[in-house]
mmCIF file as Biopython writes it, N, C-alpha, C and O atoms, coordinates in Angstrom:
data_model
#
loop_
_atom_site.group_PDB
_atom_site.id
_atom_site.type_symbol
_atom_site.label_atom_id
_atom_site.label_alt_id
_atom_site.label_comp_id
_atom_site.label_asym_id
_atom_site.label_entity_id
_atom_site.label_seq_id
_atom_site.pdbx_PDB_ins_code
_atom_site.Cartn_x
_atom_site.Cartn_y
_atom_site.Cartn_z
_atom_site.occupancy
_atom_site.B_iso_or_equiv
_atom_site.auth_seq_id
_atom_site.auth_asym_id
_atom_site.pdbx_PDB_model_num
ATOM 1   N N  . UNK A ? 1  ? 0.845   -1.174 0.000  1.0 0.0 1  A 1 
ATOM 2   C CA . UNK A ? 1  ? 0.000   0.000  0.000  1.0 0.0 1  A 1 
ATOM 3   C C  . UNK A ? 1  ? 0.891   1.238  0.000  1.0 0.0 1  A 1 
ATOM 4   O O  . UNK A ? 1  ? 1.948   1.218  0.631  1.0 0.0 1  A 1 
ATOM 5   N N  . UNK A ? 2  ? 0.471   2.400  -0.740 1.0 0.0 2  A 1 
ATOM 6   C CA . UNK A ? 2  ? 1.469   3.888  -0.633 1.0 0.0 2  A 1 
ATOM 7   C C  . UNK A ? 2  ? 0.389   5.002  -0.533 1.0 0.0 2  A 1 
ATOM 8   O O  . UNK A ? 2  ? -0.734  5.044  -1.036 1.0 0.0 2  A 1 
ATOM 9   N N  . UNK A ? 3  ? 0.908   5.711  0.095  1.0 0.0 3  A 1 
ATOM 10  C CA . UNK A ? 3  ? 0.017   7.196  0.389  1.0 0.0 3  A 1 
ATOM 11  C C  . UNK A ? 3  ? 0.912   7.945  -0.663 1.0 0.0 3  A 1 
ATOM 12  O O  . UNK A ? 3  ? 2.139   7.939  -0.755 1.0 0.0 3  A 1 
ATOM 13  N N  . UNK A ? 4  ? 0.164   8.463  -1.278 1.0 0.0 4  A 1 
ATOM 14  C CA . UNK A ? 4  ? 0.476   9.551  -2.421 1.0 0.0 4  A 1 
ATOM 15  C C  . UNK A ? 4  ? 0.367   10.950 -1.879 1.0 0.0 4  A 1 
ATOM 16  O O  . UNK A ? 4  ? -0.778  11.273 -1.564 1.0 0.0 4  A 1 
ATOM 17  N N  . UNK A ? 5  ? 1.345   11.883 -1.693 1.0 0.0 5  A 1 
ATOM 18  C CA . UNK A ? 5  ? 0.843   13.538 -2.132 1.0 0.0 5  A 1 
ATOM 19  C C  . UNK A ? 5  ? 1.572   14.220 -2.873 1.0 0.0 5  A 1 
ATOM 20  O O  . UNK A ? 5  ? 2.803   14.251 -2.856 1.0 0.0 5  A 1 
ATOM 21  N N  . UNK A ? 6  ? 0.712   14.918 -3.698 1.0 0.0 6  A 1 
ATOM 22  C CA . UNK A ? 6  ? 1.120   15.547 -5.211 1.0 0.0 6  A 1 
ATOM 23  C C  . UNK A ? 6  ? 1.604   16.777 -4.185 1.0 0.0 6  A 1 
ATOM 24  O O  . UNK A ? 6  ? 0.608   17.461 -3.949 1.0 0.0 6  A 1 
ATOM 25  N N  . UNK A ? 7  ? 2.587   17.214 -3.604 1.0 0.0 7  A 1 
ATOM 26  C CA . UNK A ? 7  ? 2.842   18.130 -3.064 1.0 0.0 7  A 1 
ATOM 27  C C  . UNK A ? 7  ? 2.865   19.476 -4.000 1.0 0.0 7  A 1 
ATOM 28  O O  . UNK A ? 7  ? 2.651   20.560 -3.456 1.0 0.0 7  A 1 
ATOM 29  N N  . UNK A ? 8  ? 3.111   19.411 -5.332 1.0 0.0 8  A 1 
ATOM 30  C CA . UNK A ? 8  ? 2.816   20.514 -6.213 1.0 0.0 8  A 1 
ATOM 31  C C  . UNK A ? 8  ? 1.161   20.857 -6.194 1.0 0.0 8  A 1 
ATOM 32  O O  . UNK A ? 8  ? 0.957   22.056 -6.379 1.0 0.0 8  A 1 
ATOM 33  N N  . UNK A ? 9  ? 0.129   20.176 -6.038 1.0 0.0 9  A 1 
ATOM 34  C CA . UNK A ? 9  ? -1.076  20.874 -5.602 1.0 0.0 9  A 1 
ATOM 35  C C  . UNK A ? 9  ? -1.768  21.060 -4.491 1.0 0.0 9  A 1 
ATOM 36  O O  . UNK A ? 9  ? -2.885  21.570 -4.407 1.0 0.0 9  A 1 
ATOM 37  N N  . UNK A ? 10 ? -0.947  20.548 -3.435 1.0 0.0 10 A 1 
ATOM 38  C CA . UNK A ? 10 ? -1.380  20.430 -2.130 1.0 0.0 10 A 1 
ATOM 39  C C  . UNK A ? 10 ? -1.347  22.083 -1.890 1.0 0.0 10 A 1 
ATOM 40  O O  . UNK A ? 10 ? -0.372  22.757 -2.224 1.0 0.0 10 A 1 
ATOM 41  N N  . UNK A ? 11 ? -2.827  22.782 -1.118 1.0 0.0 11 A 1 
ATOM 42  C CA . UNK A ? 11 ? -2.501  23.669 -0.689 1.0 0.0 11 A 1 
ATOM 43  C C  . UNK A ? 11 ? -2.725  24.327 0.627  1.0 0.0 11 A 1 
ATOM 44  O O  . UNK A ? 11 ? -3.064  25.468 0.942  1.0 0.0 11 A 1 
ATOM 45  N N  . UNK A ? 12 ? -2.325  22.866 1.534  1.0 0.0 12 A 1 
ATOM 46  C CA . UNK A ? 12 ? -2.155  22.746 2.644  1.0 0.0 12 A 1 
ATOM 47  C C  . UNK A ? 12 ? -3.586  23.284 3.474  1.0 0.0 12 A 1 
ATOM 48  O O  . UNK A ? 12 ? -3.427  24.298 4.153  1.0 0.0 12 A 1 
ATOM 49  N N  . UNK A ? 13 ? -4.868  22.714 3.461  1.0 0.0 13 A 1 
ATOM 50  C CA . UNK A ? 13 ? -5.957  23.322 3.582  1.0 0.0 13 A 1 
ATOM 51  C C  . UNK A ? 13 ? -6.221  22.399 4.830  1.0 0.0 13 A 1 
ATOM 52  O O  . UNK A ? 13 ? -7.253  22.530 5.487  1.0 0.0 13 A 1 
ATOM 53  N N  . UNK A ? 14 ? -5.216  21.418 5.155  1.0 0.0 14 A 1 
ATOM 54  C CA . UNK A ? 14 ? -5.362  20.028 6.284  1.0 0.0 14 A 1 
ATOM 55  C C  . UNK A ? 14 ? -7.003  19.553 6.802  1.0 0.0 14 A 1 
ATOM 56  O O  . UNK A ? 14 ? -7.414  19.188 7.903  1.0 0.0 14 A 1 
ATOM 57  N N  . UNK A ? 15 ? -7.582  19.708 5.706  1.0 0.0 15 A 1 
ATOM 58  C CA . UNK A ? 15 ? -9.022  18.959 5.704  1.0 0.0 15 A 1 
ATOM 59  C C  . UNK A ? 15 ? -8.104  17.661 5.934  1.0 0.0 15 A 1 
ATOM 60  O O  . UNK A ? 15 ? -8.111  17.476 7.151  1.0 0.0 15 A 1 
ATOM 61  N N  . UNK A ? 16 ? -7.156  16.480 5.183  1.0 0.0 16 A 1 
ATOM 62  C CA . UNK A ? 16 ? -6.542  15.159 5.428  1.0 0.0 16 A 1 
ATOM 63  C C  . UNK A ? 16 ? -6.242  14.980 6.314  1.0 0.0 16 A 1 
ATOM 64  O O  . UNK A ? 16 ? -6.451  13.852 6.761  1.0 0.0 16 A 1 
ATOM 65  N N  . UNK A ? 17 ? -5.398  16.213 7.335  1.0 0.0 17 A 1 
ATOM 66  C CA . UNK A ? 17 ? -5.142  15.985 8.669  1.0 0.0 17 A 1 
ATOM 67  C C  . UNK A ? 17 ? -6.305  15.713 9.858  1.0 0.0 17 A 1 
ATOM 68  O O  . UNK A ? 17 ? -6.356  14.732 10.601 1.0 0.0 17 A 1 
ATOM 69  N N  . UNK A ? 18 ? -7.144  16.765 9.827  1.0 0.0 18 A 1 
ATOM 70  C CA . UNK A ? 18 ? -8.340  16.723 10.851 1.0 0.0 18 A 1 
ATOM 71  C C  . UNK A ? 18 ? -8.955  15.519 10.301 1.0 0.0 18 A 1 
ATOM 72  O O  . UNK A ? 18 ? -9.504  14.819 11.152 1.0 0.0 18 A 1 
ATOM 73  N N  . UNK A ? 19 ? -9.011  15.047 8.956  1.0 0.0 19 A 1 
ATOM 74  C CA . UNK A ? 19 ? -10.037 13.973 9.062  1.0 0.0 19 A 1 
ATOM 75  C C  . UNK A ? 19 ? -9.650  12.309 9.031  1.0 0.0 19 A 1 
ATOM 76  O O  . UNK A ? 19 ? -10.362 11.310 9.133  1.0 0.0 19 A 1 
ATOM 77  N N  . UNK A ? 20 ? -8.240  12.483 8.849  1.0 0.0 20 A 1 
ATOM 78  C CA . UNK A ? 20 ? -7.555  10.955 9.233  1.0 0.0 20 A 1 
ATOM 79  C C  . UNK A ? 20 ? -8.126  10.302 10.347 1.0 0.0 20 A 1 
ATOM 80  O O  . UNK A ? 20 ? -8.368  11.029 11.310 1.0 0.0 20 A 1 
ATOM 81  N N  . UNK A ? 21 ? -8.339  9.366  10.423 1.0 0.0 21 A 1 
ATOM 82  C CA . UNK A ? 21 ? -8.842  8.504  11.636 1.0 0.0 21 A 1 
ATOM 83  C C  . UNK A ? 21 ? -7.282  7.986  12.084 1.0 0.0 21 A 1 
ATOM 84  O O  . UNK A ? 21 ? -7.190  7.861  13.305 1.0 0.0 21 A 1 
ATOM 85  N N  . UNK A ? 22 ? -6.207  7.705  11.434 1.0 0.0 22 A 1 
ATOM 86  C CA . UNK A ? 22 ? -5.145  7.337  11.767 1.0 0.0 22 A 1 
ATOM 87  C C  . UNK A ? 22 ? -3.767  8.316  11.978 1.0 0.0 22 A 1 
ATOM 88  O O  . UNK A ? 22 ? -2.617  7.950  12.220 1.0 0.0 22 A 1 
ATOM 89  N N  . UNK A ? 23 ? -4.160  9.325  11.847 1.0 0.0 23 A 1 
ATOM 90  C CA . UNK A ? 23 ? -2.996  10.460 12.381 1.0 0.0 23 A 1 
ATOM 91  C C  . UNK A ? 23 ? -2.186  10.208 11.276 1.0 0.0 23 A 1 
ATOM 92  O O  . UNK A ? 23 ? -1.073  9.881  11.689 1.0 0.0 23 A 1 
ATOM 93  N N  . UNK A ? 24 ? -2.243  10.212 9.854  1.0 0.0 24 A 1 
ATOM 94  C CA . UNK A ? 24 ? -0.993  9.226  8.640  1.0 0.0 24 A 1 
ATOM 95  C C  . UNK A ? 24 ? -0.257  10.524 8.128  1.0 0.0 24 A 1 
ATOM 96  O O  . UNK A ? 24 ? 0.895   10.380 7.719  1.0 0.0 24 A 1 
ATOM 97  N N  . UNK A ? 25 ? -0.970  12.096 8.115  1.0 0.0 25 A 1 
ATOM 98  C CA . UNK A ? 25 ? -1.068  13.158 7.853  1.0 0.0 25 A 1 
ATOM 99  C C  . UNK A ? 25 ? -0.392  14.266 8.590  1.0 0.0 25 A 1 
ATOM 100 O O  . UNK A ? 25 ? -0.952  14.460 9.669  1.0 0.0 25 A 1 
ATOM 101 N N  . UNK A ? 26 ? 0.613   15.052 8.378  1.0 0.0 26 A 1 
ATOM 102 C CA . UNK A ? 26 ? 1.573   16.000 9.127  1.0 0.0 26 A 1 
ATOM 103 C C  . UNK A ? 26 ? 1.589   17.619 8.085  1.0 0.0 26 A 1 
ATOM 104 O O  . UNK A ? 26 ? 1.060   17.657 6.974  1.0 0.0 26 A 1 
ATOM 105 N N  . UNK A ? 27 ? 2.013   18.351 8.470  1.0 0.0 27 A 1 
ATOM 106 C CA . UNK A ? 27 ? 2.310   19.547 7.814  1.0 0.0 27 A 1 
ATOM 107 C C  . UNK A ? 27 ? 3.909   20.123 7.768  1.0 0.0 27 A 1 
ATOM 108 O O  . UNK A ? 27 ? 4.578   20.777 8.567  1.0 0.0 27 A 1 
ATOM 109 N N  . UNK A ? 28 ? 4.122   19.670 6.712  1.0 0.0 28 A 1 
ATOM 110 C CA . UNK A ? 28 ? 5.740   20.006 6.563  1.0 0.0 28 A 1 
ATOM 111 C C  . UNK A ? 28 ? 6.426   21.266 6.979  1.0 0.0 28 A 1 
ATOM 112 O O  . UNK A ? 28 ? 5.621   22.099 7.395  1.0 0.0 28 A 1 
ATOM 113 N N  . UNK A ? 29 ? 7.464   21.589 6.989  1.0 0.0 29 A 1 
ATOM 114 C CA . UNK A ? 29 ? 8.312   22.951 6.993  1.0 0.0 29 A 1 
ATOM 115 C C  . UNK A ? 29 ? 8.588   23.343 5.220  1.0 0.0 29 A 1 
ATOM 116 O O  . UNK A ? 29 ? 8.932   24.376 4.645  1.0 0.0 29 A 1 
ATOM 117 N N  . UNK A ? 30 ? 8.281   22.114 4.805  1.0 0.0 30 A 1 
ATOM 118 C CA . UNK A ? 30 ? 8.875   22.345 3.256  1.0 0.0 30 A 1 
ATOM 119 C C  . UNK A ? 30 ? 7.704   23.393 2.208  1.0 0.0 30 A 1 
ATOM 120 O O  . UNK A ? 30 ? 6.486   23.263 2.329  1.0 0.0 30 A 1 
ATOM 121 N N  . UNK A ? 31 ? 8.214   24.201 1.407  1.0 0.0 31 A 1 
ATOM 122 C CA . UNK A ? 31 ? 7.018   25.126 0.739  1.0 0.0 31 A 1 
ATOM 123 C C  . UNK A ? 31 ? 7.459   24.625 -0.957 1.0 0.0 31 A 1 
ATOM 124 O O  . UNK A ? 31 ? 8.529   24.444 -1.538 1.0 0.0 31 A 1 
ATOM 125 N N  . UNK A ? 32 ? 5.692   24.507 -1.425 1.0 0.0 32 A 1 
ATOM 126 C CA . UNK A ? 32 ? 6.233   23.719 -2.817 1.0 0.0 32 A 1 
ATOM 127 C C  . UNK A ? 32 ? 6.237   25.386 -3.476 1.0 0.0 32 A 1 
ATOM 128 O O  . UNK A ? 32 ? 6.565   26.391 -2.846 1.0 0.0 32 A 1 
ATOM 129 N N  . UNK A ? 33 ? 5.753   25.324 -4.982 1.0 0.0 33 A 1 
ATOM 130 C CA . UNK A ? 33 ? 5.993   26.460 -6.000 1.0 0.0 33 A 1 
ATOM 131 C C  . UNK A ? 33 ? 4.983   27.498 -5.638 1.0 0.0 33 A 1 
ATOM 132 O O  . UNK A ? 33 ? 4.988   28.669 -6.015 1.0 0.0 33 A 1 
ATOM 133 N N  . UNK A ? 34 ? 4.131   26.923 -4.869 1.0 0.0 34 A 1 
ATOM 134 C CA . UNK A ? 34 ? 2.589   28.151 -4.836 1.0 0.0 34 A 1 
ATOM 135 C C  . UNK A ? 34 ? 3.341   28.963 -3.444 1.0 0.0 34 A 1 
ATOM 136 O O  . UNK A ? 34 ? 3.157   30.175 -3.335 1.0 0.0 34 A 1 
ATOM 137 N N  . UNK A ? 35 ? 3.962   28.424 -2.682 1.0 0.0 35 A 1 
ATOM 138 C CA . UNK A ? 35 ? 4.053   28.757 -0.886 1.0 0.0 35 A 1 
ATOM 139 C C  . UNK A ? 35 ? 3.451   28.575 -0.040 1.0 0.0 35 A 1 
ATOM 140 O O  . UNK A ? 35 ? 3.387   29.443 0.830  1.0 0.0 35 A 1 
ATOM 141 N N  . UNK A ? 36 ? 2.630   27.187 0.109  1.0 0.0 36 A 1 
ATOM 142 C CA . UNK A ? 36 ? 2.010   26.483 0.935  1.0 0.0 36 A 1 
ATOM 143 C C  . UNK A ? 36 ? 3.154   25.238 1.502  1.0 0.0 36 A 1 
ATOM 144 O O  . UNK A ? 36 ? 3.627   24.378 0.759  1.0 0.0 36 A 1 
ATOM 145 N N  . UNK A ? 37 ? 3.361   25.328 2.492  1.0 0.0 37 A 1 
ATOM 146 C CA . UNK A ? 37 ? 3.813   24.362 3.302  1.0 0.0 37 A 1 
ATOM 147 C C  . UNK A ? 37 ? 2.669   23.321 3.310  1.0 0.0 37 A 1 
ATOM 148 O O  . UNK A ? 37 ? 1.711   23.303 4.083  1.0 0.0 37 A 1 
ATOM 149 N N  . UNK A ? 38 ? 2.934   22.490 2.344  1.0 0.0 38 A 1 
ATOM 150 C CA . UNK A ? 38 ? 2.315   20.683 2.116  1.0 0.0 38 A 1 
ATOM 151 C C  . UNK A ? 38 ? 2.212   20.083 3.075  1.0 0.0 38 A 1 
ATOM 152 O O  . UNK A ? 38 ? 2.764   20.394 4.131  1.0 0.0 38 A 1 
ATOM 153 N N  . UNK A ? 39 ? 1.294   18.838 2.864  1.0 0.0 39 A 1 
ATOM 154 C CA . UNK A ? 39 ? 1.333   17.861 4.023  1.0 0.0 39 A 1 
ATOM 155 C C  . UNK A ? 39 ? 2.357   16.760 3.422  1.0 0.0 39 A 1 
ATOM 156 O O  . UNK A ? 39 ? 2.867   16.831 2.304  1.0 0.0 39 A 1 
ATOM 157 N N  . UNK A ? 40 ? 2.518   15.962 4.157  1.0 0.0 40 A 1 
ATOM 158 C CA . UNK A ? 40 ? 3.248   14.768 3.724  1.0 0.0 40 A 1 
ATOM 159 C C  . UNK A ? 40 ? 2.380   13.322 4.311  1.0 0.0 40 A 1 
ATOM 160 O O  . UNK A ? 40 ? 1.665   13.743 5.220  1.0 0.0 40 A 1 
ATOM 161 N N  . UNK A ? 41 ? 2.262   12.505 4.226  1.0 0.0 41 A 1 
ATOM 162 C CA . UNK A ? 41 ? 2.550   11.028 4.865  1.0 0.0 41 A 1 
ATOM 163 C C  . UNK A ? 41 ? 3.156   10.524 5.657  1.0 0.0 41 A 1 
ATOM 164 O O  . UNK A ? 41 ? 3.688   9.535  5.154  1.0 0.0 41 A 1 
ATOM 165 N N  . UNK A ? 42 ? 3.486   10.665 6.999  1.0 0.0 42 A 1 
ATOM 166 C CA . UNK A ? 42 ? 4.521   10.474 7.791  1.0 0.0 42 A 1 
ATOM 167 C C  . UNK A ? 42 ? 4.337   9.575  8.612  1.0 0.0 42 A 1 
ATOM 168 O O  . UNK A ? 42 ? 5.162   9.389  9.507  1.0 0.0 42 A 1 
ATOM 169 N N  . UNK A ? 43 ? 2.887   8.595  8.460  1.0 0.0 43 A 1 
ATOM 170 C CA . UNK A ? 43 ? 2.586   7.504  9.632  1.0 0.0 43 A 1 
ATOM 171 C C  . UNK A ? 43 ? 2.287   6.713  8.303  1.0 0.0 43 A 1 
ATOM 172 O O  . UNK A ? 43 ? 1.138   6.275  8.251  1.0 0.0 43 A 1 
ATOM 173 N N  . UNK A ? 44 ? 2.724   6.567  7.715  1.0 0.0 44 A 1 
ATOM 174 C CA . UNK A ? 44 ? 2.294   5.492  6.146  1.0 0.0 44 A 1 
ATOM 175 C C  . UNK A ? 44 ? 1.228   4.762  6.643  1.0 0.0 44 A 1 
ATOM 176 O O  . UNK A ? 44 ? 0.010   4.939  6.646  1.0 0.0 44 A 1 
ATOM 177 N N  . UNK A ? 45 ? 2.541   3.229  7.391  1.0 0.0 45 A 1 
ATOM 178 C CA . UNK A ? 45 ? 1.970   2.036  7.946  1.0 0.0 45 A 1 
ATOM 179 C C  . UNK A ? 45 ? 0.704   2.395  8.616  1.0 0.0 45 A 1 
ATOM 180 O O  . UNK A ? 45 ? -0.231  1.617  8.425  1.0 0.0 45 A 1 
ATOM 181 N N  . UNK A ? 46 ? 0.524   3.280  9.257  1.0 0.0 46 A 1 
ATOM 182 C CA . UNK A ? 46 ? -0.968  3.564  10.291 1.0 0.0 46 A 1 
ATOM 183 C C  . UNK A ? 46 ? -2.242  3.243  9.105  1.0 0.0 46 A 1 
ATOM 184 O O  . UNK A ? 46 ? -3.374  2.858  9.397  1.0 0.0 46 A 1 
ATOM 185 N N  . UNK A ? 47 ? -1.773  3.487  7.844  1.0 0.0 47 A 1 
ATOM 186 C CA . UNK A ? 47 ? -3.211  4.002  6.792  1.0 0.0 47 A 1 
ATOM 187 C C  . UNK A ? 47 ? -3.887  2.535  6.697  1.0 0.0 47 A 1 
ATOM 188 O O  . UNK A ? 47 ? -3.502  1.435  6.299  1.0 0.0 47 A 1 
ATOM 189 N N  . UNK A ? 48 ? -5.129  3.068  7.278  1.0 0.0 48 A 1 
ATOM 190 C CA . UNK A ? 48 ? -6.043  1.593  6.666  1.0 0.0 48 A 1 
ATOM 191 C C  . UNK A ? 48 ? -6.864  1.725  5.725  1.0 0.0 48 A 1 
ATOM 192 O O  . UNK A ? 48 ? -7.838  0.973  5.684  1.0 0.0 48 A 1 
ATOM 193 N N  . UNK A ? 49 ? -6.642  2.834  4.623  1.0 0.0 49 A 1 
ATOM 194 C CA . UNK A ? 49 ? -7.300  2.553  3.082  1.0 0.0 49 A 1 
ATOM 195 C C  . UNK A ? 49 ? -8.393  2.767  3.432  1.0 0.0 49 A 1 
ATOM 196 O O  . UNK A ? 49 ? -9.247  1.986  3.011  1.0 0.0 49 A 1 
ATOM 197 N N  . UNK A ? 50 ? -8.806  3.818  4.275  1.0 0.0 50 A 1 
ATOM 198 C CA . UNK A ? 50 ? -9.939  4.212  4.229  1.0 0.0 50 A 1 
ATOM 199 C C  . UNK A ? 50 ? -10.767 5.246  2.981  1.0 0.0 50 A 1 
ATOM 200 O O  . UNK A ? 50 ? -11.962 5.286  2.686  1.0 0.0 50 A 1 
ATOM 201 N N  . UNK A ? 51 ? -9.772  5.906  2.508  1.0 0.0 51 A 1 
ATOM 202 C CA . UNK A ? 51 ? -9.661  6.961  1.770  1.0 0.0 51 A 1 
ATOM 203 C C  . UNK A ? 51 ? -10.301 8.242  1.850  1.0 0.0 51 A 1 
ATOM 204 O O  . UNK A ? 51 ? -10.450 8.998  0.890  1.0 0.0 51 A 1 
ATOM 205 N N  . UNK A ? 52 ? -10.713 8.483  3.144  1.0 0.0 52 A 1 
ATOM 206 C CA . UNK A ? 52 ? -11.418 9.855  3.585  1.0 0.0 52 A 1 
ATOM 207 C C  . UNK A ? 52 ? -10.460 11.054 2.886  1.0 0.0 52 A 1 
ATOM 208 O O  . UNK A ? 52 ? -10.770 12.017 2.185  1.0 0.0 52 A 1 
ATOM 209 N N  . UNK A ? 53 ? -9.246  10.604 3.351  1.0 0.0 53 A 1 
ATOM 210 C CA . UNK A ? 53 ? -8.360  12.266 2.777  1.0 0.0 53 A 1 
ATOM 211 C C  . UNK A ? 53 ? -8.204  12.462 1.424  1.0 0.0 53 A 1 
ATOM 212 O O  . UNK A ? 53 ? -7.907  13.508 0.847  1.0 0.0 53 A 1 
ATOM 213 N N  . UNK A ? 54 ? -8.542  10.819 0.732  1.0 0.0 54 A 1 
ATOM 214 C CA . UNK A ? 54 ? -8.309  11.349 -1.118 1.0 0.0 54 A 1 
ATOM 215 C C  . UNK A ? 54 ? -10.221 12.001 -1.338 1.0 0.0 54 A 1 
ATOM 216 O O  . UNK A ? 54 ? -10.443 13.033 -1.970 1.0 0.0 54 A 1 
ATOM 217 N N  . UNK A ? 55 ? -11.253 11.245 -0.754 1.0 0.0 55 A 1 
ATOM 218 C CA . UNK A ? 55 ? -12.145 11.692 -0.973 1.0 0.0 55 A 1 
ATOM 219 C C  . UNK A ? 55 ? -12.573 13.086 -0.433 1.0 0.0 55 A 1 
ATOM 220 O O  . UNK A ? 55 ? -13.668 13.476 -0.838 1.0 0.0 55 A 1 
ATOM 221 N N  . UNK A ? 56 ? -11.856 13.943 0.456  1.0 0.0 56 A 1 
ATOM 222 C CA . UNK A ? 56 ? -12.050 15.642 0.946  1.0 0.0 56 A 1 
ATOM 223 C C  . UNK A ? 56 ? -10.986 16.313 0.143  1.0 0.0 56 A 1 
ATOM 224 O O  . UNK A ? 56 ? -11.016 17.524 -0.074 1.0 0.0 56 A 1 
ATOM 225 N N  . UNK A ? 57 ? -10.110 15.579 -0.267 1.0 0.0 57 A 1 
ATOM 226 C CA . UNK A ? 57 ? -9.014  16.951 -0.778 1.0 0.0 57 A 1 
ATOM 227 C C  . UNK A ? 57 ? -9.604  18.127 -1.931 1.0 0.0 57 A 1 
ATOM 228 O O  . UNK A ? 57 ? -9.946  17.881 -3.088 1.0 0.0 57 A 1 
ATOM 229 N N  . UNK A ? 58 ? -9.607  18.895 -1.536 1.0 0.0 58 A 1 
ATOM 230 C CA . UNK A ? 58 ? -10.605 19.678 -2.797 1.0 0.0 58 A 1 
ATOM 231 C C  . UNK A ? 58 ? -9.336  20.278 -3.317 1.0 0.0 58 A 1 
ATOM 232 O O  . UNK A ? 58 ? -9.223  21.501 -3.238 1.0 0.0 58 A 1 
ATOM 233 N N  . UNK A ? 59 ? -8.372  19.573 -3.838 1.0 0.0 59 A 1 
ATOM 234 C CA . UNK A ? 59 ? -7.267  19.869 -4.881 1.0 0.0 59 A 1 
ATOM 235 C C  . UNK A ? 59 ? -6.431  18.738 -5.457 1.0 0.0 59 A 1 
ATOM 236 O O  . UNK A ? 59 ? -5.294  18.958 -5.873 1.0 0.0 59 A 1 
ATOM 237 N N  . UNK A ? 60 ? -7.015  17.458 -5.489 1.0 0.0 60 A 1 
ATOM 238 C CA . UNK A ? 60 ? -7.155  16.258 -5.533 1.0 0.0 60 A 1 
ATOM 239 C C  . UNK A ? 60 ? -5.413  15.676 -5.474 1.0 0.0 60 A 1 
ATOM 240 O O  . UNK A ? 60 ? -4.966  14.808 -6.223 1.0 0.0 60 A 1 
ATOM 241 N N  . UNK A ? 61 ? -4.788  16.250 -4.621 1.0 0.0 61 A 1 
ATOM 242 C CA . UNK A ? 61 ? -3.413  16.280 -4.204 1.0 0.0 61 A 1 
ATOM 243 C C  . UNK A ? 61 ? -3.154  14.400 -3.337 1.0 0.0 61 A 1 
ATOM 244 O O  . UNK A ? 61 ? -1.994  14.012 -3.193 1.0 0.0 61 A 1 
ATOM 245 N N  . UNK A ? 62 ? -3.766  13.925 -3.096 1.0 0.0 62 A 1 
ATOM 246 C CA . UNK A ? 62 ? -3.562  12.261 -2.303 1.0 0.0 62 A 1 
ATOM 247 C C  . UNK A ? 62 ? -4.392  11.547 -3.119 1.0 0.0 62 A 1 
ATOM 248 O O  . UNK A ? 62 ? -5.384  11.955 -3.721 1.0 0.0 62 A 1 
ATOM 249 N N  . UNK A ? 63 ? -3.883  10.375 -3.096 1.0 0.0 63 A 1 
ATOM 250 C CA . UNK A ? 63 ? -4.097  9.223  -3.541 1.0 0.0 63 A 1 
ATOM 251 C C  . UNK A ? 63 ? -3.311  8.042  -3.348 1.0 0.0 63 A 1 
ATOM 252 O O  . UNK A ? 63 ? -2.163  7.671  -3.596 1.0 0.0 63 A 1 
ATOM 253 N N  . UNK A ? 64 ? -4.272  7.621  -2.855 1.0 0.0 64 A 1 
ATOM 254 C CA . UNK A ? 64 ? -4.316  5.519  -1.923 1.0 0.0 64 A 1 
ATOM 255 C C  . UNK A ? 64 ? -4.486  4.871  -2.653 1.0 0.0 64 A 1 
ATOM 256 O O  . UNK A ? 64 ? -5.622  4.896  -3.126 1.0 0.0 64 A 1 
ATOM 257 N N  . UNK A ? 65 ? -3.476  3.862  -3.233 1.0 0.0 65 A 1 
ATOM 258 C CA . UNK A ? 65 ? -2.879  2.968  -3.935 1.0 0.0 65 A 1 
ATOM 259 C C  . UNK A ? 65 ? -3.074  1.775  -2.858 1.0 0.0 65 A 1 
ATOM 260 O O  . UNK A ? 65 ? -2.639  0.649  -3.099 1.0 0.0 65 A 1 
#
């Protein structure tokens, strides 16, 4: 299984964070091309394929493989 984030459209709006049931979701220090500090994936293993955060991202930045 892989957690995907398109960090080039992420614009850090952490709807994925608040709505993880598994905490899989963090907010980087890193800023992509727009100047939003992205989220990343940082609890991978935690993800149980629920797909709440690919189904809220309203910039369709994640995707669960």
């Amino acid at each position: 299984m892989a957690v995907y984030v398109d960090a080039s459209l992420c614009k850090s709006c952490r709807l994925c964070i608040a709505n993880c049931p598994k905490n899989v979701f963090q907010t980087t220090h890193k800023v992509n091309k727009k100047g939003y500090n992205y989220v990343e994936a940082v609890n991978e293993k935690d993800c149980i394929r629920c797909k709440l955060c690919e189904r809220i991202c309203p910039d369709f930045a994640l995707h669960i493989e």
